[in-house]
Structure formats: C-alpha cells, structure tokens
C-alpha positions as CSV (number, residue, x, y, z in Angstrom):
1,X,-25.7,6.4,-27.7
2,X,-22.3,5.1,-26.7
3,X,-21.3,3.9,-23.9
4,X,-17.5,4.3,-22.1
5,X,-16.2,1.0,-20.6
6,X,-18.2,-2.0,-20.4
7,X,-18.1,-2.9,-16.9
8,X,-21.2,-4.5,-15.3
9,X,-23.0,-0.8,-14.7
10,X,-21.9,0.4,-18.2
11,X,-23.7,-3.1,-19.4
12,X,-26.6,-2.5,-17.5
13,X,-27.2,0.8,-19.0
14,X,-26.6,0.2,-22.0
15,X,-29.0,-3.3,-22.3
16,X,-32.2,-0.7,-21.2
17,X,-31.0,1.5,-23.8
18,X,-31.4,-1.0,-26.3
19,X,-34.8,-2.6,-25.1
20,X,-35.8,0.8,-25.3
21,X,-35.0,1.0,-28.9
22,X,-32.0,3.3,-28.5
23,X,-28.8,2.5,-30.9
24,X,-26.2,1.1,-28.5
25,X,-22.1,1.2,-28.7
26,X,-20.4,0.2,-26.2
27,X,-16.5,0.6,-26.2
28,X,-14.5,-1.6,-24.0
29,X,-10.7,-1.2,-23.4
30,X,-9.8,-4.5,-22.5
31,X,-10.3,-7.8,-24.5
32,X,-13.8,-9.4,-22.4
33,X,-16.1,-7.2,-20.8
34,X,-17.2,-7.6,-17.4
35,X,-14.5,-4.8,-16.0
36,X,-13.8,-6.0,-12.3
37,X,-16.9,-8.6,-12.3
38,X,-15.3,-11.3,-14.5
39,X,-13.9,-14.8,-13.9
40,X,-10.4,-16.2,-15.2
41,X,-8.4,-19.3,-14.7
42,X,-5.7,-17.8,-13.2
43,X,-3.3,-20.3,-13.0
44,X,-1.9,-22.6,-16.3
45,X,-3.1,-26.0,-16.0
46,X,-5.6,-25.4,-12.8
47,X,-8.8,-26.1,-14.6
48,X,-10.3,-23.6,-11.8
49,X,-12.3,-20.2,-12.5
50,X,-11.7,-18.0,-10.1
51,X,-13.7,-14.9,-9.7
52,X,-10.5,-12.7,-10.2
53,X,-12.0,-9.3,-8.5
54,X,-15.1,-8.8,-7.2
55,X,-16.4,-12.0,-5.7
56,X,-19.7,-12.0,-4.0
57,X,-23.0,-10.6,-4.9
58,X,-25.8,-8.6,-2.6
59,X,-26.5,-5.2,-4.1
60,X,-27.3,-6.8,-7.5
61,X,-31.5,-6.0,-7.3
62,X,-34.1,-8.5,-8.3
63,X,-35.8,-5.9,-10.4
64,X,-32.8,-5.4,-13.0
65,X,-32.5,-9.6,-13.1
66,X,-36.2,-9.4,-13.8
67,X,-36.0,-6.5,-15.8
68,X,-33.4,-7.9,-18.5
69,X,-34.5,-11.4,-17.9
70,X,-30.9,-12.0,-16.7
71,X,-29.8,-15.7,-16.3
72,X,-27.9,-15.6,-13.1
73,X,-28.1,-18.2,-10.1
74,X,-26.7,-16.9,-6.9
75,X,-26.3,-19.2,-4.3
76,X,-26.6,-18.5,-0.5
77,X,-23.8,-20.0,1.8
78,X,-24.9,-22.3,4.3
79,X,-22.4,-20.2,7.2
80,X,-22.6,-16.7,7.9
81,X,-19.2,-16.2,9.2
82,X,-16.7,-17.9,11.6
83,X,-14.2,-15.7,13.0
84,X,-10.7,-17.5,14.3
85,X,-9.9,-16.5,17.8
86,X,-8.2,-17.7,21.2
87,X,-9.4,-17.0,24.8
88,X,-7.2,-17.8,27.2
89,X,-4.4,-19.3,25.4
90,X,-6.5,-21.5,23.8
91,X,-7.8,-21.7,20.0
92,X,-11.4,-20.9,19.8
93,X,-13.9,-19.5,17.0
94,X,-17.0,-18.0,16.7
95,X,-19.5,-19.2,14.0
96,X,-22.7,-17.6,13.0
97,X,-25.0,-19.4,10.9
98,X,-27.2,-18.2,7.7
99,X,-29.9,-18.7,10.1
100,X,-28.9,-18.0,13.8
101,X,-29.9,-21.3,15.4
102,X,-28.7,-23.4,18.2
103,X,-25.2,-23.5,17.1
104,X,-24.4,-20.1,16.9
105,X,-25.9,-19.1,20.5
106,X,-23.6,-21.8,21.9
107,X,-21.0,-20.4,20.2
108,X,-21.5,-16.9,21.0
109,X,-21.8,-18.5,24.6
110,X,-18.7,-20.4,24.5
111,X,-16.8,-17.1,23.3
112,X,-17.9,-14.6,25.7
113,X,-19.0,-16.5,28.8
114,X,-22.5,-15.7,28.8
115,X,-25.6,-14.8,26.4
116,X,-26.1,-11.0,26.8
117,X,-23.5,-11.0,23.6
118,X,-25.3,-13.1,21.4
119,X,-28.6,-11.3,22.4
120,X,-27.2,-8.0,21.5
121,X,-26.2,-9.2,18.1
122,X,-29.9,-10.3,18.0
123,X,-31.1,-7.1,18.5
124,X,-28.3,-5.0,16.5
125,X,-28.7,-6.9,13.1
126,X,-32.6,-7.1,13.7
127,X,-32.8,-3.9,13.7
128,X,-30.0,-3.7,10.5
129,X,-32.9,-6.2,9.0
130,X,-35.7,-3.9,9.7
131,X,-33.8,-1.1,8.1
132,X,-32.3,-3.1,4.9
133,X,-36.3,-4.1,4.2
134,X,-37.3,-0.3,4.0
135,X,-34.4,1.2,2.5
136,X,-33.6,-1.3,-0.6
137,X,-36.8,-0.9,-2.5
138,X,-36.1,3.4,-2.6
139,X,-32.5,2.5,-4.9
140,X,-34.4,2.4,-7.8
141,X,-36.6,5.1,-6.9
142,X,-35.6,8.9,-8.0
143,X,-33.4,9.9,-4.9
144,X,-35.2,11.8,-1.8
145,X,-34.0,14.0,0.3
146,X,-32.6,12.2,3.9
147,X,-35.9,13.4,5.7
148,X,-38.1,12.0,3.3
149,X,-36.4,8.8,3.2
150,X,-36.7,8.2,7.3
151,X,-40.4,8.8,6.9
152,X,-40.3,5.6,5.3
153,X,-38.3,3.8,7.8
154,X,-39.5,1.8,10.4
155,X,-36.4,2.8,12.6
156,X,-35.1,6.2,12.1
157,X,-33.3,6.2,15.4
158,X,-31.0,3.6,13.3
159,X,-30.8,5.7,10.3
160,X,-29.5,8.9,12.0
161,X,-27.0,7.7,13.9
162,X,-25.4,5.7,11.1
163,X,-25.5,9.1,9.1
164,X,-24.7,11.4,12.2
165,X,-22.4,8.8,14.2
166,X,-18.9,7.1,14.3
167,X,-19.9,3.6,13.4
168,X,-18.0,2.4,16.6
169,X,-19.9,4.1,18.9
170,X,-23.3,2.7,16.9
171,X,-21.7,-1.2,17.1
172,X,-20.4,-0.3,20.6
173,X,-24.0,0.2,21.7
174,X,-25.2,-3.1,21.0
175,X,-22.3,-5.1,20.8
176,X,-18.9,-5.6,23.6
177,X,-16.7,-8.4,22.9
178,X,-14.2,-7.2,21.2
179,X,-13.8,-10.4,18.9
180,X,-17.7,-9.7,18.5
181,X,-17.3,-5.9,17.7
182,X,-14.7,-6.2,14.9
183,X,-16.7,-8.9,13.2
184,X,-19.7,-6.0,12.6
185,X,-17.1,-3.1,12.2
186,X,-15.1,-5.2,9.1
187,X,-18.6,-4.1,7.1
188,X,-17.5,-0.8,7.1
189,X,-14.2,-1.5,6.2
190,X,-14.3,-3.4,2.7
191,X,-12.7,-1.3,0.2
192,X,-12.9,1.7,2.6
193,X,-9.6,3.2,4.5
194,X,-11.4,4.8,7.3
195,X,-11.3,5.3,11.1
196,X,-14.6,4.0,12.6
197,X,-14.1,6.2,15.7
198,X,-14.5,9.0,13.5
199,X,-17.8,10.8,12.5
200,X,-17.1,11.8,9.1
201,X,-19.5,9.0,7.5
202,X,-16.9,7.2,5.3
203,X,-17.2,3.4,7.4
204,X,-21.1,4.3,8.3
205,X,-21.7,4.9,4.5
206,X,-19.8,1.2,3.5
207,X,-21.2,-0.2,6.4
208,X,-24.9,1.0,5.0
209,X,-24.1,-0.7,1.4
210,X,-23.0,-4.0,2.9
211,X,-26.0,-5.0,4.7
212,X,-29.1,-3.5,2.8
213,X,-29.0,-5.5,-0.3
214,X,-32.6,-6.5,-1.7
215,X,-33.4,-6.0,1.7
216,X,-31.6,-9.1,3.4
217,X,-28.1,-7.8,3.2
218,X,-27.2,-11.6,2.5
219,X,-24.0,-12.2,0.1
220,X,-24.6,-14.4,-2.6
221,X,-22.3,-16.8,-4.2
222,X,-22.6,-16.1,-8.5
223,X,-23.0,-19.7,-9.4
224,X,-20.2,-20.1,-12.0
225,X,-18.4,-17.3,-11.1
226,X,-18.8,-13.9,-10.9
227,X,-18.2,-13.8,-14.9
228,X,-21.5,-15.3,-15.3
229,X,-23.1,-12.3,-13.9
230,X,-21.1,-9.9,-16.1
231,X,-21.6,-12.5,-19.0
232,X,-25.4,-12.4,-18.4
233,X,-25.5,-8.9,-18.5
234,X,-23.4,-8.4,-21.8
235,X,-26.0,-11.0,-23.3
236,X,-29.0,-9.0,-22.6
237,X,-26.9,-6.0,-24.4
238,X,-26.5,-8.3,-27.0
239,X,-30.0,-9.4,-27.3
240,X,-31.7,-6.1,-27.4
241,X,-29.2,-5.0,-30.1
242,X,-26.3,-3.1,-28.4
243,X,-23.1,-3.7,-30.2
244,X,-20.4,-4.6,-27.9
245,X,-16.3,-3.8,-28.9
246,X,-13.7,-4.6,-26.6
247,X,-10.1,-3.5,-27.0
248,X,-11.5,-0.6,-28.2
249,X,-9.6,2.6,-26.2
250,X,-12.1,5.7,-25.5
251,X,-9.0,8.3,-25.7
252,X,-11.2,11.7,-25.9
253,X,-14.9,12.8,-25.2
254,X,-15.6,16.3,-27.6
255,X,-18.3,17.9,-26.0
256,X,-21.0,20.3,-27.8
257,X,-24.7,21.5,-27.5
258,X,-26.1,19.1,-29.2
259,X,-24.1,15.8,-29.3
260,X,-20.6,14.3,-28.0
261,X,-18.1,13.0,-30.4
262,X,-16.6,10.1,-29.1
263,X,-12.5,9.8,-30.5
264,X,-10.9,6.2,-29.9
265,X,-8.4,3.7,-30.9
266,X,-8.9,-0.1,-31.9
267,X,-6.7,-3.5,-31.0
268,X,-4.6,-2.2,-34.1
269,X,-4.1,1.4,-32.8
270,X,-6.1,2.8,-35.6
271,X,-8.1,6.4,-34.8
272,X,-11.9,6.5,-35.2
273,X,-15.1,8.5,-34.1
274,X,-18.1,8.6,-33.3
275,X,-21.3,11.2,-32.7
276,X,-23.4,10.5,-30.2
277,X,-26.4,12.0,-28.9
278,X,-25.2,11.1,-25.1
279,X,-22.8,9.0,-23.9
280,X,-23.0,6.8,-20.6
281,X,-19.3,7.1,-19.0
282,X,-19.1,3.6,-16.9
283,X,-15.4,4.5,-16.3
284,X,-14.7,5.8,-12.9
285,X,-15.2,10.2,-12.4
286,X,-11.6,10.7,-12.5
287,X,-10.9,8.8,-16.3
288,X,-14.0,11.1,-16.9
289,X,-12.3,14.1,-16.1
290,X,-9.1,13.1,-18.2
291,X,-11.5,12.3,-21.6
292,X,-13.2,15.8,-21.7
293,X,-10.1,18.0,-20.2
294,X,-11.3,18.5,-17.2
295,X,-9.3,19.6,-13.9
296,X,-8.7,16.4,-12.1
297,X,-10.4,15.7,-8.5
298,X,-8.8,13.9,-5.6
299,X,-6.9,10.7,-6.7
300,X,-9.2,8.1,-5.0
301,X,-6.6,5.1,-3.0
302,X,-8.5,2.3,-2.9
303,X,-7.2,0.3,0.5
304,X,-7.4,-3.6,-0.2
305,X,-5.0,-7.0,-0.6
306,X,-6.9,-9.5,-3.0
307,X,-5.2,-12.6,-3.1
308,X,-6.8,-15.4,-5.0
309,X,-5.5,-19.7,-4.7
310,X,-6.4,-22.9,-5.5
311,X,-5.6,-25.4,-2.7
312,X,-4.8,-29.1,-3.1
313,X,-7.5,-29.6,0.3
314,X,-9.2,-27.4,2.8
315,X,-6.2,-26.7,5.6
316,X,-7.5,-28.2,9.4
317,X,-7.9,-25.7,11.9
318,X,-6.3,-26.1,15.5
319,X,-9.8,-25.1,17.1
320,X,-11.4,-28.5,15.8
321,X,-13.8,-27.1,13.7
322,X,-14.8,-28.0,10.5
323,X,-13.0,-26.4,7.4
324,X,-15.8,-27.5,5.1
325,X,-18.1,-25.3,7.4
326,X,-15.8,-22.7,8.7
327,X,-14.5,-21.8,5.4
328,X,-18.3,-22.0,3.9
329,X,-18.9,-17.9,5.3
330,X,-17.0,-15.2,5.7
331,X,-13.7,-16.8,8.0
332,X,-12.4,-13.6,10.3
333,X,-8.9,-13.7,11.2
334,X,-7.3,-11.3,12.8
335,X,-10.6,-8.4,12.7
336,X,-11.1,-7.7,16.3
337,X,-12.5,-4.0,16.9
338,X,-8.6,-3.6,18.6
339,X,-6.8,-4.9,15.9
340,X,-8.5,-2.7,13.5
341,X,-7.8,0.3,15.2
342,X,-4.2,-0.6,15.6
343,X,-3.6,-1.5,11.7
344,X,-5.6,1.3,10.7
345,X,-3.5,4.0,13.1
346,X,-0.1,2.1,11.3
347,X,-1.5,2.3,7.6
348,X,-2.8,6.2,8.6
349,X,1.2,6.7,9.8
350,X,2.4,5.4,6.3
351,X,3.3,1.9,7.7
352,X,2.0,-1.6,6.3
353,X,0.2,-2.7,9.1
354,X,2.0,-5.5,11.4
355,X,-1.0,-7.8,11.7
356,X,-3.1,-6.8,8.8
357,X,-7.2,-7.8,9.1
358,X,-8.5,-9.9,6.8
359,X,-11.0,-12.4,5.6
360,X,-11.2,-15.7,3.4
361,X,-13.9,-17.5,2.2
362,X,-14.0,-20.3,0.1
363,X,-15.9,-20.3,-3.3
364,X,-16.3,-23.5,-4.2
365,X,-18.1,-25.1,-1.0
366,X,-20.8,-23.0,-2.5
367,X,-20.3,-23.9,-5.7
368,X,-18.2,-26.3,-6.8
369,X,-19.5,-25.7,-10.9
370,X,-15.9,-23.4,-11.1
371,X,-13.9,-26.4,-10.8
372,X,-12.9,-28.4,-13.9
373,X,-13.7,-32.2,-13.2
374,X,-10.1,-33.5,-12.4
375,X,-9.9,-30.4,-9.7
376,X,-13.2,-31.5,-8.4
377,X,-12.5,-35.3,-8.5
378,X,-9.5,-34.9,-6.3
379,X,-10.5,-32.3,-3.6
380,X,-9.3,-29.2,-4.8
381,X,-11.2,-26.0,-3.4
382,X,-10.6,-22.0,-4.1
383,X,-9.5,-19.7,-1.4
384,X,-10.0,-16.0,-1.8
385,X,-8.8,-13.6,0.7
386,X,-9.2,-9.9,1.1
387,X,-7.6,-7.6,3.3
388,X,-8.4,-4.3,4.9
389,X,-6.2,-0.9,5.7
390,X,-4.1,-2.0,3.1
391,X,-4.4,1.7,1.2
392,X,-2.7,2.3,-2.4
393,X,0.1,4.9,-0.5
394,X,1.8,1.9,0.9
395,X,2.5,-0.2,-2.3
396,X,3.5,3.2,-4.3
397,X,7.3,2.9,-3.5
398,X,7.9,-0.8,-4.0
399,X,4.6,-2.4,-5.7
400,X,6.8,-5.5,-5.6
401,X,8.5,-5.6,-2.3
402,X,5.5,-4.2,-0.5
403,X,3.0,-6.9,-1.7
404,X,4.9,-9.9,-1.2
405,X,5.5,-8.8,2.4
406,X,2.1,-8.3,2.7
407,X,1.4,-11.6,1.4
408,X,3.7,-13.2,3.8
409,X,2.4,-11.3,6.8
410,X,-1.2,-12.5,6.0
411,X,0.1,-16.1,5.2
412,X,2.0,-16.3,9.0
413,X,-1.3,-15.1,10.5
414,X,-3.4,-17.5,9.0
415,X,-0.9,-19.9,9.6
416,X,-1.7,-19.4,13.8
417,X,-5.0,-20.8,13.4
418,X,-3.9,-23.7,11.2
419,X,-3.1,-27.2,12.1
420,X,-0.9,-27.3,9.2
421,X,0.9,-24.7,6.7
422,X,-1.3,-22.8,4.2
423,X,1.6,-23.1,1.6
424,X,1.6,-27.4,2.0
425,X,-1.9,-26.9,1.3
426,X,-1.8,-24.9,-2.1
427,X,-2.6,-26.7,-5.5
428,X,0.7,-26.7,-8.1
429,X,0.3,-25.2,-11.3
430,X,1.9,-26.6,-14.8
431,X,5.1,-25.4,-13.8
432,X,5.4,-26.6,-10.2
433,X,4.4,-23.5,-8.6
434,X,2.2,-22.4,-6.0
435,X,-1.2,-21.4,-6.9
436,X,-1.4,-17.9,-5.1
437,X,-1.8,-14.9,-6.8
438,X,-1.9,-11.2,-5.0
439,X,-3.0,-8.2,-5.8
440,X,-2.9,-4.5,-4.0
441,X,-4.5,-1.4,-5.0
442,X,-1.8,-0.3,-7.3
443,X,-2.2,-4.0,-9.1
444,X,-5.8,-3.3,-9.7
445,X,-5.0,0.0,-10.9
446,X,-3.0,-1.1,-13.9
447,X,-4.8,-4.0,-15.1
448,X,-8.4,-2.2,-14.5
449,X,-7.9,1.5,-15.2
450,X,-9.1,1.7,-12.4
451,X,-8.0,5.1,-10.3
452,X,-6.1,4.0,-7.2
453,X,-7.0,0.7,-7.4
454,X,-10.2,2.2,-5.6
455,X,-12.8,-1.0,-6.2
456,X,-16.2,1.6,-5.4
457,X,-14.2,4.1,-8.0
458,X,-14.3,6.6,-5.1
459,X,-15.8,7.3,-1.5
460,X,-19.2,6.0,-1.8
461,X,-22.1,8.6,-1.3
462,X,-25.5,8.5,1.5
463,X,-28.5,6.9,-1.3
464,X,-30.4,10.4,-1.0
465,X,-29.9,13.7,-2.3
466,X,-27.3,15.8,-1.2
467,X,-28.8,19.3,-2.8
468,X,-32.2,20.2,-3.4
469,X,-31.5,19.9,-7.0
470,X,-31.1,16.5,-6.9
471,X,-34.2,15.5,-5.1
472,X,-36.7,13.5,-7.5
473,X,-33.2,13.1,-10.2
474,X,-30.9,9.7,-10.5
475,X,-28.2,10.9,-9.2
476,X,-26.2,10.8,-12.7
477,X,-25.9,14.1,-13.9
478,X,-22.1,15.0,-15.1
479,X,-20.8,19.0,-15.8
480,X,-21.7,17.7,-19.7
481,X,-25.6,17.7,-20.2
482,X,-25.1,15.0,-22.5
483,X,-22.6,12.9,-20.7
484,X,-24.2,10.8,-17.9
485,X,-22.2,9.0,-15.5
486,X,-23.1,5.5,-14.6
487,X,-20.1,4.1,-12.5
488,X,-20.2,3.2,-9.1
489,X,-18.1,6.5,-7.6
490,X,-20.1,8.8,-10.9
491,X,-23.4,7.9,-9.1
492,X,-25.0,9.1,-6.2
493,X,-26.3,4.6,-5.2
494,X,-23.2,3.0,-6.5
495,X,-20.5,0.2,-4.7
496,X,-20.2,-3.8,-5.3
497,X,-21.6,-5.3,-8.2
498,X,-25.3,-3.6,-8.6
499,X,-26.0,-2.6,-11.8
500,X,-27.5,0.9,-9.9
501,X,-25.4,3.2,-11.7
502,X,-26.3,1.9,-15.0
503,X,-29.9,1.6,-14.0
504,X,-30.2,4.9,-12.8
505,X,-28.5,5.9,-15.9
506,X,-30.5,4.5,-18.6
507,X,-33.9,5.9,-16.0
508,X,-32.4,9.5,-16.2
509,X,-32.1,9.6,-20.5
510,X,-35.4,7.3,-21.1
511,X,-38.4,8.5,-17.8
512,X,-39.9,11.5,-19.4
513,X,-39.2,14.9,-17.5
C-alpha cells in the first residue's frame, strides 16, 4: 500500500496498516513529515520551538494513542479563556477557568451586572458537555444515519438545532451579553468563513468539532510541541515497518481494476513508480483530483491569520490582571458576537476587516519544555495568535501588502488592552529583528500544498452519513475503488489534528465486509 502525503492522518493510517501486516510507503513532499502538525524554530538564534501551524490538541482520541501506543503528553491549561473588554470606558476582562469556580462567577458578575449570564453559560456548555460525552465515542464507530445517532443522545433537542439552526440563534438562547456571545460564537469560526446568522450549517458544523473532543471538548497543550505528536505518530509507522520518504513528490495516481500505479519524483527530480494494491491519499480532495485527472471541485479559501512570536516578557494588561493567567487560555480580543458580524459582512464585501477578531494564547505557560534553557532562564514566553474572517480572496491581490496590514491592524488592537507596546515586548532574533512571523491563507497554501490555505482541507462535514449508502461505511470511499481518502476534507469525521481520517481509513481496507 502507499500512502500520499504524510501528514498526521496519512501517518495514522498508514501505522495500522503496518501493525496489520500490510507493506507500508509513504511518500512525503516536503523534507519532515508531520504536514501542518509540526514544530520549528522559527527564528535564527531563538532557541524556541514553536508549533508553526496547528497548535492545540482535542480531537486527537485516546483510542488511536492507545492503539499505537503513541508517546504523547498533552497538557491541560490551568485558564479556559479571558476575553479583553471595556464597560463603560473602562478596561475590564472576563476569565473563565478550566474549572468554573469562584473566580469566574465573579467575573462573569463583574462584566454583566448580575448572575443570570454566568448561569446561562452554566447551562449552555452543560448541556454542550452532555452532548460531547455521547457523541465522541460514535467517531470511531462506522458512521450512522443522523436519526440513529440522536437515539444515542441524551439531548437531542441540542443536536437538532445545531444541525437545523443558525448557530446565533442557538448561543442567543442561552447566552446575552454580547462580550459573552462572541466568546461561544468564535468556536464556529476557527478556520471557518461563515455567517452565524445563517442556517446553512457551515459555523454549527465547526462549532460541533470544537467542543466534542474525547468527550470534554478541552484543548490540550502537545507537551513539546505539536511536532511531538506528529513525531510520535511517524514512530509508530516506523516501528510497525512502514517506510517513510519525504521529499518525495506524488506527481500522478494511474488508476486500474486491480491496482494503482503511483508516478513520482525524488529530492533529485528523478522519475519512479510504484504499484500498489490501494493507496491512502492524505493530501487534501482537490490535490486528489489533480493526481488522477479528475475535473477539479470548488477551490476551498481557507479564512485565517497565524502569526507566531517569541516575546522578551509577558506584556501587562491595563485591566490589572495577570498576564501569566490571562494569557494561560484562550485570550479574546476583539470577538464580541457584534464585532463578528461586522468583520464578517466587510470580509463577505471583499474588504479586510477594520477590527479583525482574534485570539492569543500563550504556549509556553503550559509548557515551558519548547524553550531552550537561555530563553527559559531569562523570561522569554511564545505568543501565538490566530485570526478569524480573514478568507484567502483578500490576500490574492497583494499577499505582501495585505498581510502586513493585517498584522498591523491586529498589533494596534492588542495594543488597546496593553499597558505597554506588543512590539517593545518581542524577543530579537540573531540579526536584531523582531521575532513575529505571519502567515494568511495564501502563505499556508504555498508552503503546505495545502488548497486555499484551507487548514480542515475543505468545509467540514455533519459525523453521520449523508446517503443511505454510507450508513454502516467510514466515510472514506473516493470515485477510485482502490484509492481511499484519509484527509481531513476527504473524510466524512475529519478537522484539527485527529488522526480520524487515517483511522477510519486503515478500518475501511482492514474490518472484513
């Protein structure tokens, strides 16, 4: 069997292969593999490794760490989120803990005036709870129809309106703060260009992958970086006999009746094949399409601003708070329910949004193993920030000029909730400069292969059969019987680092049918 791309689902599939006793190739493009889940010191002389892509971990099931006997650590953050705010000309913030205690009712209290706000976010994410325990044990079941599924839910009321629904109107009925509204809505926006007032399913379907991993929804922090997952993953390949070659260039896929032949180039640019019984295609639907001369789909447009730094000291925030603990989660700026409807209306118009949502968070308070001992020594910290309705259309024209005013829009914002610049807090690398480094959609597209710079490979799909042919299947099957798609926008259960589209794609070619 050979596998196309070795990303962290085309690893996955291809390390069950090979405990099954399958012969394993897997052909990487690049020079490591990992694909979007690797780590990198990014900047010469920062002894810092930053998770340069993906970054956090919660779809990732215990079964396939258990499964492959995968050494990965993931570490919880000891803050949920803390969003930056003002209320009434003042600066003010809203923290939630890993554990709602104490703290975060005050908070909630000292935000909205009273404690009908915080007991309607009790009620909402208990109930997202509820649903996240009975829904994340059927991903790596053979899919079921929708109806079948809500027989094993607890709350089906929940289930149908995410599915039948905007996703505004579903937050709106638990939630009315519009600080408080935005924070829940952002889950549907990661990745995503969509308009949660509408009812099409593309925020409800994002928001659904975001908070149902192994059935807490928490995000994780890859101890080492995210390239220790993807590292752990390739290992297990390793160990059950797969053959791993990177800069290896899958440039055609020859289908036939009984086999595939497999054309590519090596680092040299020197032709060779390969036959193959099947082949797993980890790369996303639309570089499938291009390899067996296919009629290509919609161009997917991924819609995100990765910008990745080292700073020199946690910046101090003009609301008092603590940076060490408000930086720990998921820090909000800017992601009222308001605000995202207003940058997503501008991005929908062609426009770069004037105050674009985003969030930060800050790696190493979690863990501070990415930081070489000098970095660590004198109080050096990672800062990752990611930010929404920021679709590939608007970076097309200028990739250049369109970033770096992105980058200083976000900067400015930030800025207003800062007791100090961002910039005189950034670490120097070897040459004096400024340890930032941004990326749009049309960034991630070049260095990845990755179509649009879209990081799910696509718009991600409802986990249950869409046809009555696919009931009882994995969700893998390709318009080649002997080409099996494992990516995260191939699959019916992909998005995030999971490992469900290889796992459902080594299930489909080795569970007897």
């Amino acid at each position: 069997m050979v596998v196309v791309g070795g990303g962290h689902n085309g690893l996955v599939a291809a390390a069950y292969l090979a405990r099954a006793g399958r012969s394993v190739l897997v052909l990487e493009r690049l020079a490591q593999v990992g694909g979007a889940a690797i780590s990198r010191q990014v900047f010469d002389g920062v002894d810092v490794r930053l998770s340069a892509y993906s970054y956090l971990v919660s779809l990732l099931p215990d079964r396939i760490v258990s499964d492959l006997g995968l050494e990965v650590r993931l570490a919880d953050r000891s803050v949920a989120s803390y969003t930056a705010a003002s209320r009434d000309g003042r600066p003010a913030g809203l923290l939630v803990e890993r554990d709602e205690g104490p703290a975060t009712a005050t908070s909630f209290r000292q935000l909205t005036g009273s404690d009908d706000e915080f007991t309607g976010w009790q009620r909402f994410y208990g109930r997202l709870s509820t649903l996240a325990e009975d829904l994340a044990p059927t991903l790596t079941e053979p899919l079921l129809t929708s109806d079948q599924l809500a027989e094993r839910l607890r709350d089906r009321e929940l289930w149908h309106d995410l599915r039948e629904r905007p996703l505004a109107d579903v937050v709106a009925d638990h939630l009315t703060d519009d600080v408080v509204r935005g924070v829940a809505l952002t889950d549907g926006l990661i990745g995503t260009f969509a308009d949660v007032h509408a009812d099409d399913g593309l925020a409800g379907r994002c928001f659904l992958y975001h908070l149902v991993g192994n059935g807490t929804g928490r995000w994780r922090v890859p101890v080492g970086g995210m390239g220790a997952v993807s590292g752990a993953m390739a290992a297990a390949a390793r160990r059950a006999g797969a053959e791993l070659v990177t800069r290896a260039t899958v440039t055609a896929l020859e289908t036939a009746s009984d086999a595939v032949t497999v054309h590519w180039t090596d680092h040299d640019g020197r032709a060779d094949a390969v036959e193959a019984g099947h082949v797993v295609c980890g790369a996303a639907p639309s570089v499938l399409d291009a390899l067996t001369g296919a009629a290509a789909g919609p161009r997917p447009s991924g819609s995100q601003l990765k910008i990745n730094m080292v700073l020199a000291r946690l910046p101090r925030l003009r609301s008092g708070a603590d940076p060490a603990t408000a930086f720990a989660g998921t820090f909000h700026v800017d992601e009222s329910a308001g605000q995202i409807d207003a940058a997503y209306a501008q991005a929908a118009a062609g426009r770069l949004p004037d105050v674009i949502p985003f969030e930060v968070y800050c790696h190493s308070l979690s863990d501070p193993s990415i930081l070489g001992p000098v970095e660590r020594a004198t109080g050096q910290h990672t800062l990752t920030l990611f930010g929404l309705h920021t679709p590939a259309e608007l970076f097309r024209d200028d990739p250049v000029g369109t970033r770096r005013e992105a980058v200083r829009r976000v900067v400015a914002q930030l800025d207003a909730h800062l007791e100090e610049p961002l910039l005189d807090c950034l670490a120097l690398d070897a040459a004096g400069e400024p340890c930032l480094q941004a990326a749009s959609p049309v960034d991630v597209e070049e260095s990845l292969a990755m179509p649009g710079g879209h990081i799910f490979h696509g718009d991600l799909a409802w986990p249950v059969a869409s046809a009555p042919e696919e009931v009882g299947t994995w969700g893998v099957a390709t318009a080649h019987p002997r080409i099996v798609a494992a990516s995260s926008g191939g699959t019916v259960r992909g998005g995030g680092v999971s490992g469900l589209g290889g796992y459902a794609a080594a299930r489909h070619l080795l569970d007897p049918r």
